[in-house]
VEXLO-357717 format. One record per residue (C-alpha): residue in three letters; x negated, y, z negated. Coordinates in steps of 0.25 Angstrom, whole numbers, padded with zeros to 4 digits, always signed. Layout:
ALAXYZ ...
END
This chain:
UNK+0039-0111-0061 UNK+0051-0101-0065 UNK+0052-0089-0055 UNK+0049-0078-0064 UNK+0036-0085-0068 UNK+0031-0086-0054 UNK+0035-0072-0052 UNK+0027-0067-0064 UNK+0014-0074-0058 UNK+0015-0070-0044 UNK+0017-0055-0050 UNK+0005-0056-0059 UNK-0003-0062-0047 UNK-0001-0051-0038 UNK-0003-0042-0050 UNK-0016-0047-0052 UNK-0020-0045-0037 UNK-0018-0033-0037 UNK-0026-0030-0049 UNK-0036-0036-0042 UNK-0034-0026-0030 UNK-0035-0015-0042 UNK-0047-0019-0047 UNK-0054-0020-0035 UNK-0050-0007-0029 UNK-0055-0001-0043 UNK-0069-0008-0041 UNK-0069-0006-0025 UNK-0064+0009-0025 UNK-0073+0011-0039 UNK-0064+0017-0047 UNK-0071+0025-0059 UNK-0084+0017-0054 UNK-0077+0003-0060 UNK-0085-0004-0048 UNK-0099+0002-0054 UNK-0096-0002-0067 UNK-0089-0016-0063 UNK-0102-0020-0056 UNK-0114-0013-0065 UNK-0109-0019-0078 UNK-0110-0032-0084 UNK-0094-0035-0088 UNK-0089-0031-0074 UNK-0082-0041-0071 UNK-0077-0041-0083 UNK-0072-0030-0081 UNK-0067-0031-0069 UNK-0059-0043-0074 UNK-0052-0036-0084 UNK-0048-0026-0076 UNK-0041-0035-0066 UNK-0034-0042-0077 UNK-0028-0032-0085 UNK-0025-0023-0073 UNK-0019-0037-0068 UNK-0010-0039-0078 UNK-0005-0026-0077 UNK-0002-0027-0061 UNK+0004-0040-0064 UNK+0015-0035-0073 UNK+0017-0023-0064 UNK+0017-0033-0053 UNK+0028-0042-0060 UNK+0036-0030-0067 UNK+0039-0024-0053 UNK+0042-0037-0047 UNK+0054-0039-0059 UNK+0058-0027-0058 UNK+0059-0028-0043 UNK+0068-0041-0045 UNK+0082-0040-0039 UNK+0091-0043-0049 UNK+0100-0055-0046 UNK+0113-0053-0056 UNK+0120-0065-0054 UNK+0133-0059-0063 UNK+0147-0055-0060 UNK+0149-0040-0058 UNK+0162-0035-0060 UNK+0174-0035-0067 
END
């Protein structure tokens, strides 16, 4: 598997773990009363799977865009004149 491939999917895992860490510090601390509303509703969990998605891909290309950019560049050119 090329390098950047497997670069991209340890960054999207670790972006989704911590979308999970999100969206259980928003049920357990209960922001905005999500937790009432998660548990008193019949699409729930649902819900709650959607949110850990869509905030998972987000986290996951913060995650991978800061890991590029954190890159040292290996220039392998001549310099000089």
């Amino acid at each position: 598997m090329p390098k950047l491939i497997r670069m991209y999917i340890i960054h999207a895992m670790i972006g989704f773990g911590l979308s999970a860490l999100f969206v259980a510090a928003l049920l357990y601390f209960n922001i905005a009363n999500l937790r009432h509303l998660v548990m008193h509703t019949q699409g729930g969990g649902l819900a709650v799977g959607m949110l850990w998605v869509l905030n998972g891909t987000v986290f996951a290309g913060v995650q991978f865009g800061v890991a590029v950019m954190l890159m040292r560049g290996q220039d392998h050119t001549p310099r000089g004149g």
